[in-house]
C-alpha positions in Angstrom: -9.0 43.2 12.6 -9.0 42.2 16.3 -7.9 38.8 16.9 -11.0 36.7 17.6 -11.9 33.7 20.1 -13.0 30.4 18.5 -14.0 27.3 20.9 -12.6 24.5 19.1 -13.7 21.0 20.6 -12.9 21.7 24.3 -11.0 24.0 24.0 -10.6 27.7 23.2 -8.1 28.8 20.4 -7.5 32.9 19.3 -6.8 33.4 15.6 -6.3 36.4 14.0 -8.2 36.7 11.0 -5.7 38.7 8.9 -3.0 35.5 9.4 -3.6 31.7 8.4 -2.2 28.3 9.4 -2.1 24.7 9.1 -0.1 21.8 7.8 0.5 21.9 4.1 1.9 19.3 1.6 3.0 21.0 -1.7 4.5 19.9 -4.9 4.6 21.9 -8.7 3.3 20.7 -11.4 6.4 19.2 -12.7 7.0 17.5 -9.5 3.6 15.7 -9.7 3.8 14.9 -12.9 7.3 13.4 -11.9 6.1 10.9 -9.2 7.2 7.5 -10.3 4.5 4.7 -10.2 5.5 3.2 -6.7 4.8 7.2 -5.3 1.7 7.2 -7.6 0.2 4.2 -5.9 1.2 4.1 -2.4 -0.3 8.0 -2.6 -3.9 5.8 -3.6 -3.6 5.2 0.2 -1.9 8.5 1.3 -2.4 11.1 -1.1 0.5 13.0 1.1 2.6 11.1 -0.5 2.5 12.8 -4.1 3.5 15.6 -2.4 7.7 16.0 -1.9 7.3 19.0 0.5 5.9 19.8 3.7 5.6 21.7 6.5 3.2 24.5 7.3 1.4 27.2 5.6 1.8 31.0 7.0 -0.2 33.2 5.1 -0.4 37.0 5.9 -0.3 40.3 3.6 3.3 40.5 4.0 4.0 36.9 2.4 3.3 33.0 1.8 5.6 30.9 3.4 4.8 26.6 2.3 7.5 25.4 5.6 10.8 25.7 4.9 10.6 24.7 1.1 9.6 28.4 -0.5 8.4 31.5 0.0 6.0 34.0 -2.0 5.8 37.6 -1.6 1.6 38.6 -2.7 3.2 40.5 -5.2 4.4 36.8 -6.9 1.4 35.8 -6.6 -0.7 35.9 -9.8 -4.0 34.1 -8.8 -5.1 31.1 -6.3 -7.2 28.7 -7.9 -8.9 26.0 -6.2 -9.5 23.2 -9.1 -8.0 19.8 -9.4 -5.2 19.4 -12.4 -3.9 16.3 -14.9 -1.4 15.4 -12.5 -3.8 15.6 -9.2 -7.2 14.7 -10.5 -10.3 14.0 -9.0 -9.3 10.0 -9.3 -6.3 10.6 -7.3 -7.8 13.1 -4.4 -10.4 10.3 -4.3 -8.4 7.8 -3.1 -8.9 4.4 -1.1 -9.3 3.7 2.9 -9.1 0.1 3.8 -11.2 -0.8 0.3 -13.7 2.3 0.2 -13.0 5.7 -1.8 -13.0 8.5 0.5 -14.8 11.7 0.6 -12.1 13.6 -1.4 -13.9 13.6 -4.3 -17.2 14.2 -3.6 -18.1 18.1 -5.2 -15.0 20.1 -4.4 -13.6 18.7 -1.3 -10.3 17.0 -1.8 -9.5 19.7 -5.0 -6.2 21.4 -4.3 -4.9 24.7 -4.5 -3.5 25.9 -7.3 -0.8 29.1 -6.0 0.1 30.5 -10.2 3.2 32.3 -9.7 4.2 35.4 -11.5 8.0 33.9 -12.2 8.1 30.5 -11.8 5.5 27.1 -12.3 2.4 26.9 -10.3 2.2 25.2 -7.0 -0.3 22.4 -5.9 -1.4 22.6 -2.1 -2.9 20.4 0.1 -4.0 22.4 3.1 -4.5 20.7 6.4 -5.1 17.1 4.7 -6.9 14.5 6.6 -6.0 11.0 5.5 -9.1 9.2 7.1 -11.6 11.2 5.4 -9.2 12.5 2.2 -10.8 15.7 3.2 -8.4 18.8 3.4 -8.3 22.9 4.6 -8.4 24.7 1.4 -11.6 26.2 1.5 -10.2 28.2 4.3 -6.8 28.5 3.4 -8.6 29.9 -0.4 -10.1 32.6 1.3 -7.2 33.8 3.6 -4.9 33.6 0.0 -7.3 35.6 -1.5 -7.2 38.3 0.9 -3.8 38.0 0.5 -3.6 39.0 -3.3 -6.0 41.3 -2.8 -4.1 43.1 -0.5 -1.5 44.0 -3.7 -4.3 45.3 -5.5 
């Protein structure tokens, strides 16, 4: 597909459909279930802070690349799931902004992305996170990894 023009605020910005981008925090499951008590609560605040890597996402049909922490070829990819898990629940994608719970956990919009790896633990995404609002980017950062692993197919 052609790349296409988007006007974004005041300004224009091309994107090529077939390629994603945007900040990402990530952790696995292990990692998260890891975070000491002092990481669990100051991440009440921040939930970036649960997460021990970051960087930005670059998704394409060639490969995921989460910064400089990892890479997955599509083919190690075995499904993306967008859902929240007993390490990163609903309560902890809710979070607090100076005394009020943010809009994280209202319906689906602070649940992560789950990356399930053919060879190794899943990974837990936060795409494009906003920590005013505890919203976050996955929606659109679902859809480009699902064209991604349905490029293998």
């Amino acid at each position: 597909m052609p790349p296409v023009r988007q006007r974004i605020g005041s300004r224009d910005r091309i994107t090529d459909p077939d390629r994603f981008r945007d900040s990402v925090c990530a952790a696995t499951l292990s990692e998260l279930t890891a975070a000491g008590s002092l990481r669990r609560l100051v991440a009440l605040a921040d939930q970036r802070m649960r997460f021990p890597h970051r960087g930005e996402i670059r998704v394409s049909e060639q490969t995921v690349e989460l910064g400089d922490w990892t890479q997955i070829d599509p083919g190690g990819l075995v499904r993306v799931t967008r859902e929240y898990v007993p390490s990163y629940g609903r309560i902890a994608a809710w979070g607090v902004r100076g005394g009020f719970p943010s809009l994280g956990a209202a319906g689906g919009a602070g649940a992560p992305l789950v990356l399930h790896r053919r060879d190794d633990e899943p990974v837990v995404v936060l795409v494009g996170f906003r920590p005013v609002t505890g919203r976050n980017n996955n929606a659109a950062a679902f859809a480009a990894l699902q064209r991604c692993t349905a490029s293998i197919d």
